[in-house]
N, C-alpha and C positions, 0 to 999 in steps of 0.2 A: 504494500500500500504506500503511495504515494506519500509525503509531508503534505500536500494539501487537500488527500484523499482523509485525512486522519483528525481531523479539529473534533478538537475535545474540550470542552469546557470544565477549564481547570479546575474550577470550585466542585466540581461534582465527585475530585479524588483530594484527598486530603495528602498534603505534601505533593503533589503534581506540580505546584510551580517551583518547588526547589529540584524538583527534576528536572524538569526544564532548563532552568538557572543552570546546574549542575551539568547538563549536557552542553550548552551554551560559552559555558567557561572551559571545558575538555576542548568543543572545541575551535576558540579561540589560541589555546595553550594545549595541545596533546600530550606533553611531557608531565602536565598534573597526575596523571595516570590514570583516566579513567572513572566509573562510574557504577560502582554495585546498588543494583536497585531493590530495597528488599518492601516486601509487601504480597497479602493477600492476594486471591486469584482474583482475574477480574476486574482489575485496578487499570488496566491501558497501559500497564508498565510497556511490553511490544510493542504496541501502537506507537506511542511517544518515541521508543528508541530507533520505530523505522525512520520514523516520521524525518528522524535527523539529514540522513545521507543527503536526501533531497533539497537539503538548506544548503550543504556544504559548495565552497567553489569549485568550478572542473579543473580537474588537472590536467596538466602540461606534460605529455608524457614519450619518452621514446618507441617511435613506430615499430611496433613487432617483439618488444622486448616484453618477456614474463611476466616482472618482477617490478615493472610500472616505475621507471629510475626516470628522473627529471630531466629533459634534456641539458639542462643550464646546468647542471653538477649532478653528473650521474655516478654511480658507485661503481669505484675502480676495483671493486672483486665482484661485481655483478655475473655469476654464471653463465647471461645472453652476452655479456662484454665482450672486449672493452668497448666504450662507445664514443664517439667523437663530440668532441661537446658545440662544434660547432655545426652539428648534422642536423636532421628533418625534425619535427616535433610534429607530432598530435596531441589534442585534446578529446578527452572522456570525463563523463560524469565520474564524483567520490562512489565508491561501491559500499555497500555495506552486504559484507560475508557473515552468515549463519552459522556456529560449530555446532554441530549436532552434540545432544550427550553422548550417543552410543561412538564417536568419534577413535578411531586411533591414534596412535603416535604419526603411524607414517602419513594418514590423512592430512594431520595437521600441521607438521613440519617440511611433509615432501618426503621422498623416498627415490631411492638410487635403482637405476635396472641392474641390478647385477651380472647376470649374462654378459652386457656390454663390457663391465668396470672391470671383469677377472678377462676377458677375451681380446677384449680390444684396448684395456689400459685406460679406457676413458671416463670422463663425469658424467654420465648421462643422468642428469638432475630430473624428477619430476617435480616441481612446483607442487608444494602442500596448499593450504589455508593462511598460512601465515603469508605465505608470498601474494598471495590475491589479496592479501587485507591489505598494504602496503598502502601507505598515505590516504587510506578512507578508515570505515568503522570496523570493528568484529565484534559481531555479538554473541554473546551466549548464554542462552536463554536455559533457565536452572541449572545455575552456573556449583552451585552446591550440592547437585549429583553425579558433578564428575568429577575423573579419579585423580587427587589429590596430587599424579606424575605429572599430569596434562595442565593441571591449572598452576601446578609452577613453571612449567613450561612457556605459557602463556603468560606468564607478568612478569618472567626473567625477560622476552622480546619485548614484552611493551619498556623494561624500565630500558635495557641496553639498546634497544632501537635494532637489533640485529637477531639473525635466527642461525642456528649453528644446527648440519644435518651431521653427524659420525656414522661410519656405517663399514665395520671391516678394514678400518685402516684410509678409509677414505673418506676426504674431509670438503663440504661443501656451507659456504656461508655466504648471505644477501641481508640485505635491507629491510627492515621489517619496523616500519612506523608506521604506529597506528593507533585510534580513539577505542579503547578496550570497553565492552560496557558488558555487566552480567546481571541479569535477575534472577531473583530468587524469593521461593515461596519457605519463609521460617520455619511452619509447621511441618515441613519434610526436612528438615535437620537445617543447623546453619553451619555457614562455616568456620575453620577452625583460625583462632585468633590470630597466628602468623600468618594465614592467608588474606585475614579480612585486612590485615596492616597495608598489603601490599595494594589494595586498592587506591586511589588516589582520594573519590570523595564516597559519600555512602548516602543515600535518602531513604528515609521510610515513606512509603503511601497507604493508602487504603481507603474503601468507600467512604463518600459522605452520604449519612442519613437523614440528608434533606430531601423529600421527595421532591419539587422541584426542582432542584440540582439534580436530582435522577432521571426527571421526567425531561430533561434539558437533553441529556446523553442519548435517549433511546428518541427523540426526536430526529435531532442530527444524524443518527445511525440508519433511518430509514428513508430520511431524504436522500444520504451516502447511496444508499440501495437503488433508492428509484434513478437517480440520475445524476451516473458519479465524474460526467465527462460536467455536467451544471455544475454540482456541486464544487470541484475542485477548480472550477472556473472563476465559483465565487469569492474564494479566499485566493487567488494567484497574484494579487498584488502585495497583498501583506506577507504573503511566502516569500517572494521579491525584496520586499523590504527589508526582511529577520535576515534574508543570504549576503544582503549589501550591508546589513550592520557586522555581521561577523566576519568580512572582508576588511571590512573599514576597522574593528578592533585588534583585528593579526597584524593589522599595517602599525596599528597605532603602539602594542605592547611593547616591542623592545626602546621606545623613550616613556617608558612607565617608570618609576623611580620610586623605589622603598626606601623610606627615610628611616633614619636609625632610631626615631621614635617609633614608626611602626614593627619596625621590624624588633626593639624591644617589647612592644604588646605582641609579636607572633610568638616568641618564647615565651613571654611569661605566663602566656595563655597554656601552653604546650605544658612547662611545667608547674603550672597550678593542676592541672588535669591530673601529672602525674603518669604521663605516658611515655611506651617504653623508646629508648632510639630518636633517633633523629630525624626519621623521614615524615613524621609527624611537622613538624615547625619547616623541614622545604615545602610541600606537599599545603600547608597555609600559608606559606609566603608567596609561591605561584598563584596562588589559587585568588587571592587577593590581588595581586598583581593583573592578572587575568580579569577580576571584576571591575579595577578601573579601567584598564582600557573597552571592557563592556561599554561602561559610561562614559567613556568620552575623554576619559581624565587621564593626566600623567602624571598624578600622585594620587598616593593608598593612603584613604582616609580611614579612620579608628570602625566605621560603619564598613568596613573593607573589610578588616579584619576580623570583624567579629560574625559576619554571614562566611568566611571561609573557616573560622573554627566551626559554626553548626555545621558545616556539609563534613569534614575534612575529620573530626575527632571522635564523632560518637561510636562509632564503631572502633576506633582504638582503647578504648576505656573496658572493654572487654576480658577481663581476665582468667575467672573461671567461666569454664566451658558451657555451665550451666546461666551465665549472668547474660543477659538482651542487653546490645549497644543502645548507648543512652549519653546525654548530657543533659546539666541542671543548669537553665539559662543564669539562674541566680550568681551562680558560680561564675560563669562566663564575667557579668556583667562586674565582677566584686576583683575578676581576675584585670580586666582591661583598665578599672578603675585605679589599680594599686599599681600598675606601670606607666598612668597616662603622666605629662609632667608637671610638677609642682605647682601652683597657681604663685601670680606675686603677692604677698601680703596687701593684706588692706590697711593705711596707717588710721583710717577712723573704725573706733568701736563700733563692733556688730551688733551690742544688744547690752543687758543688763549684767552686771558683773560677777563672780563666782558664788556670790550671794545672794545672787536674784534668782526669783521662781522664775527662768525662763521659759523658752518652748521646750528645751533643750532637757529640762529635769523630770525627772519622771514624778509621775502622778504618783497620789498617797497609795493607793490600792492597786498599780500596775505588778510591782513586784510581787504580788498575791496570784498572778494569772494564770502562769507556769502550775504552781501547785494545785490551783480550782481547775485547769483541763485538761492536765497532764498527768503522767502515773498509771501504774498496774492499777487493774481492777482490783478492788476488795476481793479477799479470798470467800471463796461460796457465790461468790457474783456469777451470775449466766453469761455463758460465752456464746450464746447463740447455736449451740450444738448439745443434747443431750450424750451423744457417744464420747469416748476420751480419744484424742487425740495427740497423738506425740510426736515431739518434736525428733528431728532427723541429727543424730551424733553427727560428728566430721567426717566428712571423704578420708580415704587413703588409700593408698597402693593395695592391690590387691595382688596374690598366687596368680600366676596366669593359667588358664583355663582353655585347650585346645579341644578339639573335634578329632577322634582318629583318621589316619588313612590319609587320599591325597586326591583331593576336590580337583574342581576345575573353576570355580564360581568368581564372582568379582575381584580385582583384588583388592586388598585389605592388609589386613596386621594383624591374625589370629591365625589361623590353622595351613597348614602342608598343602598347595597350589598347584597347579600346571597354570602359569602367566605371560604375558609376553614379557614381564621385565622381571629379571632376577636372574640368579648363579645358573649358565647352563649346565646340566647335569648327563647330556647326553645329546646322537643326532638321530633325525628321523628322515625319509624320505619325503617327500612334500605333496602336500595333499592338496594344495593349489598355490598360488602365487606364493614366493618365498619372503616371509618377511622379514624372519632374521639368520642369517645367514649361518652354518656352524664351517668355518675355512678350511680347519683340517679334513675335518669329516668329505667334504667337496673336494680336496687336494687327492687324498686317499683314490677316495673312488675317480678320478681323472687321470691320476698316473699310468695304469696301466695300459690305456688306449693311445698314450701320445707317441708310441711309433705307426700303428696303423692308422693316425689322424694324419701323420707326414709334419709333425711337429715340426717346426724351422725358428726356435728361437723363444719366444712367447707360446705358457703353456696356453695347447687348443681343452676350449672346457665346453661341454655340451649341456642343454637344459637337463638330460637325465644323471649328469653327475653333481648338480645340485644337491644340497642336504639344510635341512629344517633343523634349525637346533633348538633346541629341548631345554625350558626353561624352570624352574622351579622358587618358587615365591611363597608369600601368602596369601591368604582371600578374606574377606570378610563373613561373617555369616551370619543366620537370627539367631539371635541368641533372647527365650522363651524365660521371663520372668514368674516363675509360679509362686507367690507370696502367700503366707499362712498370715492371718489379719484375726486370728479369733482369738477369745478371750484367756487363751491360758497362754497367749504370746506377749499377753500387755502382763503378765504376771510375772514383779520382781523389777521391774522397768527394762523389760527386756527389748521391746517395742522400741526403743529407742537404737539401742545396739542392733535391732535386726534393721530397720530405717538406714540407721548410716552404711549398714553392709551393703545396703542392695542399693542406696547412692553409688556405694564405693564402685558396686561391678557395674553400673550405666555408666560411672565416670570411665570405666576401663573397656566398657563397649564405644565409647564416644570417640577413644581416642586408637580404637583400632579397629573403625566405620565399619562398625556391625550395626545390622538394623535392629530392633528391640520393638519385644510386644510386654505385656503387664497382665499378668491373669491373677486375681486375688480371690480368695474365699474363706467365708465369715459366715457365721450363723445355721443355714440349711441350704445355701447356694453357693456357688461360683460366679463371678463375671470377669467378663474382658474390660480391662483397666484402662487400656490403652490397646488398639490395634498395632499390627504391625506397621512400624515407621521406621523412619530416617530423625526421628526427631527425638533425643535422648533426653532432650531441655522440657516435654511434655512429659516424660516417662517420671522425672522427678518430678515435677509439680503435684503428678498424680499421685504419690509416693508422699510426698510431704503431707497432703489433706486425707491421706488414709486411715480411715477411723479402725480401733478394735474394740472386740466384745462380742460374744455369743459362740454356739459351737463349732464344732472344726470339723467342716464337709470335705476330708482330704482326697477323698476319690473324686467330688464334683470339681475339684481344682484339677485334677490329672486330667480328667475326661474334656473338661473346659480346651485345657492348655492344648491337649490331642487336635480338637479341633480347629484352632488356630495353625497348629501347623501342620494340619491337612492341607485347611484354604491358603495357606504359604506356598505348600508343594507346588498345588499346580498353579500359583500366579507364578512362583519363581521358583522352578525345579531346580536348577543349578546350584542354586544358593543352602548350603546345608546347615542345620538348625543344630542348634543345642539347647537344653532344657534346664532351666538353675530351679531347683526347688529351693523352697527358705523356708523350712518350718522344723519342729521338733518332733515329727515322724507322727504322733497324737494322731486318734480319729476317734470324733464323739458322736457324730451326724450321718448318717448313710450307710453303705456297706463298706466292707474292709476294703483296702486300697490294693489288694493281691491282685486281683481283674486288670484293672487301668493298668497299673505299672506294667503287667505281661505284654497289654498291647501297646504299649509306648514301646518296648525294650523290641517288640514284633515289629515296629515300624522302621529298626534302625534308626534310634533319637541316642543322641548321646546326650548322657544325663549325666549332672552333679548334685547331690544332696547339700545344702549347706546346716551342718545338724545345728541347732541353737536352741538346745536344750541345754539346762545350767543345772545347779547344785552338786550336794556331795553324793546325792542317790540318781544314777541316770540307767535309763531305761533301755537305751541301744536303738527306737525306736526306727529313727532317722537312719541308721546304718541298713538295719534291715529293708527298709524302701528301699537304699539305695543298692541292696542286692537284686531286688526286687525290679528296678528298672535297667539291672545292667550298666550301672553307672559308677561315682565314684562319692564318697563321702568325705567332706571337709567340714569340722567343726569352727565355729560361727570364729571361736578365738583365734582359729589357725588361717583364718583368710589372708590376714594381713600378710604383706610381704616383709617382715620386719627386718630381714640382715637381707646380703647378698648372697648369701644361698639358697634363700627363702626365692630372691628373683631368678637366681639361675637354673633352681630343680623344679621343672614345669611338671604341673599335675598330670601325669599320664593316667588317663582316660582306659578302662579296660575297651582293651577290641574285641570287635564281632566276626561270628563267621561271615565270609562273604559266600558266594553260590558254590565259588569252586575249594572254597575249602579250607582258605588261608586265613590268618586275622587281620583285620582291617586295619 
C-alpha cells in the first residue's frame, strides 16, 4: 500500500504520532538506528511503516548494479565493481524490503554458488535482503519471533552500514545502509534487553477507545476500498509536501549544532535514567539533532531533547526480563531541570523573609497527609480477595533442565538440535541446494575422479561430490508448567518458595526462548493459566495473582497439562515439550494420579517432578509421580544452581525407548 493509499487518523491509535515522528527523524538521520514499534494487533503499526518508503526521495543509483551504490561515490569493494564515478546514473524509487520470520541466514545476507567458488575460483555472490534494502527501509514485521542469530545480524549492518557474507574460506562484503524498522506484538514475548538496546528509538501504540476516532478509521478504510486511485488522489499533495520536508531537513542536519548545554541535558538525562553504555546519550543526541533540523532549526533546543529521551530511553530502562519498557515523564522533567543552566540572581527580594508565612511554607496540616493516605492497611482489613494470596520469593539461577535425544525444532538454548548454526559434527549428502558446505567431506569425495575428469591444475568438482555438513546446536522447546495451587501448598508458607521456583524456571525458559504454557489446579479442577506462548512476562503475572486453598485434583492437573500439549503437537510438531510439575506429589480430589502419569510417560513427554514437600516426616510422594511419569525428581531446595557444579552437572532426564530399540 501506497503512503497515500494509507491515511490514518492518528488520534484513532494512541502513540501513532510518535510513530510517525519516530519514523520521520530515522529518516531524516538513518544512523539513529531505526524504529521498534511495539503495540497490540490492529494498531496500523504496517500501515504507517509502508506508508514510509513512499515519502522517501528517489535514488540516484548505478545502472545494472545489485547492491544500488551511488553513482557520485560508489563503494570501492562493491561485488558489481569497481565503478567509474564518472559513469551513467539512474534513478528509482526508496524500496522498502519485507524479512519474513521464517527467513534464513542465507536469504538474508546473500549466499555464495558454491559449485562456481571450488570450480572456477570465483565470487559468484547472490544478493540476500540486506543488499536490496541498501539506502531505503527493511522491515520486519514481528521482529521478536525471530531467531535471536538473525536479529543480531540485522542491527550489526544497520549500526556498521556494511554486511559481511563468510562462506568456506571465502569472503564477500557490500554496502548495506539502511532505515531498520520492527514490530512487534508484546503478548507473544518481547525482546531480550541487549537487543531492545540496539534499536535506535522504540514507541508504544494501541487503540483508542473513542468511538468516533474508530468510526473515523473504518470510514477512510472503505472509501480506500471503493476508490483507491480517488482516494490516494486526494491526499497527493500533502504526500508531496511531508517528501519535500524530509529533503529539505537531510539538507539542513549537518549545520545543526548541539550546544554543550544540550548536549549536557543529553547525559544527564541518560544518566539520571541510569542506563546501561553509551549508545543511549549518541542515539539522543542524533535523535535530537534530527528533530531540529525536522523544524527548520540549527540549534537543539531543551524541547529537542526531551521528545528524543521519550522515543530513544524507554525501552532501555529494561532490566529484568520480566519488567515492560517504560519512563516517568516526572523524572525526565526533574532530570532536564537539574542540568539546565543557573539562572542570574535577582538582586530585589522575592517575597517575605525566612520568617514569613510565605507561599513557600507549608500548611499546618500538610505534613499530616503522607500518614492520612498512605501506609499498609490495618491488619484484618479486606484486600479485596477472600482466597490468600502470596507473594513470589526472588528469581535465581536454576539446574538446567534438558529434553533427551536430538530434536530438530527451532533453535534455542535448551536441549540437543540438528540446526543450521553450531559445531559441525559430521557430512551428509544433500538433499537439495547446499547451504553449508562440509570442504573436506567435498574434497574426499572429488579426489578420486580428478584423473578421469582430465584435471589440468584446479581441482574439477562436480555437483554430486558436494557434501551437507551436519550441524549440531540447541533448540528451544514448550516447556508445560503444571503448578499445584491447593491448600496444603500454602501450608508452612510454602506458596511463597514454590512462587519464586516457578518465576525462577520462566526466568530460565525466557532466556533460552522456550515457549511456556501454565496449567494450575486447586480445589476439584484444573485450568489453563496461560496458553501456550512466546510471552514468559504473562506466565509470571499469572503466577504472581495465583491464589491457594482447597483440594488437590493432581490427576485433573496431568490430564489438563496432557491436553495442552496434544493441541501443541499438532500446531507445532517439531517443537518438543517438556512437563515441570510443582507440587508435593498429594492427591485429595479425584482418582489416583497412576492413569495420567502412564499416558503422559505413553506420549513420550519428558517430565521433571519439582518435589516441595518440607519437614522432618516426608512422604516420597513427588518421587513416586515422578517414577510414575518416567521422569526425573528435583527437590524444591535443590533447584537452585548454587556452586559451579551445580551449573555444570545438567539434570539428565531418564531416556525412553524409541521404536527400534535404543534410549532416547
Amino acid at each position: 500500500m501506497r503512503a497515500s493509499d494509507a491515511r490514518y487518523p492518528f488520534s484513532a491509535v494512541v502513540g501513532l504520532d510518535d510513530l510517525r515522528l519516530a519514523l520521520l527523524v530515522n529518516a531524516v538521520d538513518p544512523a539513529i538506528g531505526g524504529v521498534l514499534v511495539r503495540g497490540e494487533k490492529g494498531t496500523a503499526k504496517s500501515t504507517v511503516v509502508r506508508a514510509l518508503a513512499a515519502l522517501l526521495p528517489p535514488l540516484a543509483v548505478v545502472p545494472g548494479c545489485r547492491f544500488s551504490c551511488d553513482p557520485a561515490a560508489p563503494d570501492p569493494a562493491c561485488p558489481d565493481g569497481p565503478h567509474d564515478p564518472q559513469g551513467p546514473a539512474a534513478e528509482r524509487p526508496a524500496r522498502l524490503v519485507e524479512l519474513p520470520v521464517g527467513a534464513s541466514e542465507d536469504r538474508v545476507v546473500g549466499s555464495l554458488d558454491l559449485e562456481r567458488a571450488l570450480g572456477e575460483g570465483v565470487k559468484a555472490f547472490d544478493p540476500g535482503l540486506l543488499a536490496a534494502a541498501h539506502r531505503g527501509v527493511l522491515y520486519v514485521d514481528e521482529v521478536n519471533l525471530l531467531s535471536d542469530h538473525l536479529v543480531d545480524l540485522l542491527l550489526d549492518a544497520a549500526a556498521m552500514g556494511r554486511a559481511h557474507v563468510e562462506r568456506e574460506g571465502v569472503s564477500v562484503t557490500h554496502a548495506s545502509r539502511f532505515l531498520l524498522v520492527g514490530t512487534m506484538n508484546p503478548e507473544e514475548g518481547e525482546l531480550r534487553p541487549q537487543l531492545l538496546d540496539r534499536f535506535g528509538l522504540t514507541v508504544e501504540v494501541r487503540a483508542s477507545r473513542e468511538p468516533s476516532e474508530r468510526a473515523e478509521v473504518v470510514r477512510r478504510r472503505l472509501a480506500y476500498d471503493a476508490d483507491p486511485a480517488g482516494f490516494a488522489a486526494g491526499w497527493a499533495a500533502e504526500d508531496a509536501a511531508l517528501a519535500g520536508r524530509i529533503a529539505a531537513a537531510r539538507a539542513l542536519l549537518p549545520s545543526v549544532v548541539l550546544s554543550d548545554a544540550a548536549l549536557r541535558q543529553v547525559t544527564a538525562v541518560c544518566a539520571a535514567f541510569d542506563v546501561d553504555g553509551l549508545r543511549a546519550d549518541l542515539v539522543t543526541a542524533r535523535t535530537a539533532i534530527a528533530l531540529a533540523a525536522w523544524d527548520g532549526r540549527t540549534e537543539v533546543l531543551p524541547e529537542d531533547v526531551r521528545q528524543a529521551a521519550l522515543l530513544a530511553l524507554p525501552h532501555r530502562r529494561r532490566r529484568n526480563p520480566f519488567d515492560a519498557p517504560g519512563l516517568d515523564s516526572q523524572q525526565l522533567d526533574e532530570a532536564l531541570e537539574s542540568s539546565a543552566p543557573e539562572p542570574e540572581p535577582d538582586p530585589e527580594p522575592a517575597g517575605p523573609g525566612p520568617s514569613g508565612g510565605g507561599e513557600g511554607a507549608d500548611a499546618p496540616g500538610d505534613s499530616a497527609t503522607p500518614e492520612a493516605g498512605g501506609g499498609d492497611p490495618a491488619p484484618g482489613s479486606p484486600t479485596g480477595s477472600s482466597e490468600a494470596v502470596a507473594s513470589a520469593a526472588s528469581p535465581y539461577a536454576v539446574r538446567p533442565l534438558r529434553v533427551a535425544g536430538l530434536g530438530d525444532g527451532a533453535e534455542g538454548r535448551r536441549s540437543r538440535a540438528r540446526t543450521s548454526n553450531g559445531r559441525t559434527v559430521r557430512s551428509e549428502l544433500p538433499r537439495g541446494p547446499v547451504t553449508a558446505l562440509h570442504l573436506a567431506a567435498t574434497l574426499r569425495a572429488a579426489a578420486p575422479h580428478q584423473q578421469r575428469r582430465g584435471r589440468d591444475g584446479a581441482l574439477v568438482v562436480r555437483r554430486q561430490d558436494l557434501r551437507q555438513a551436519v550441524r549440531e546446536g540447541r533448540e528451544s522447546n514448550l516447556v508445560v508448567f503444571c503448578v499445584d495451587a491447593s491448600g496444603s501448598m500454602a501450608a508452612r508458607q510454602r506458596m511463597s518458595a514454590v512462587k519464586g521456583a516457578v518465576l525462577s524456571l520462566l526466568l530460565d525458559a525466557y532466556q533460552r526462548r522456550d515457549k511456556v504454557a501454565v496449567v494450575t489446579f486447586r480445589g476439584a479442577a484444573a485450568e489453563t493459566a496461560l496458553p501456550a506462548t512466546w510471552s514468559v512476562e504473562a506466565g509470571a503475572a499469572r503466577l504472581q495473582a495465583l491464589p491457594t486453598g482447597g483440594r488437590t485434583p493432581l490427576t485433573a492437573g496431568l490430564l489438563q497439562a496432557e491436553q495442552v500439549l496434544r493441541l501443541e503437537r499438532v500446531r507445532d510438531p517439531r517443537r518438543r515439550p517438556l512437563l515441570v510439575v510443582v507440587t508435593d506429589g498429594r492427591h485429595t480430589s479425584g482418582e489416583a494420579p497412576e492413569r495420567a502419569a502412564a499416558l503422559l510417560q505413553a506420549r513420550g513427554v519428558t517430565s521433571v517432578v519439582v518435589d516441595c514437600e518440607s519437614g522432618p516426616v516426608r512422604l516420597g510422594l513427588a518421587a513416586q509421580l515422578a517414577a510414575g511419569l518416567g521422569g526425573d525428581c528435583v527437590r524444591l531446595e535443590e533447584l537452585a544452581a548454587e556452586s559451579l557444579a551445580a551449573l555444570v552437572r545438567e539434570t539428565t532426564l531418564p531416556g525412553r525407548t524409541t521404536a527400534k530399540g535404543r534410549a532416547a
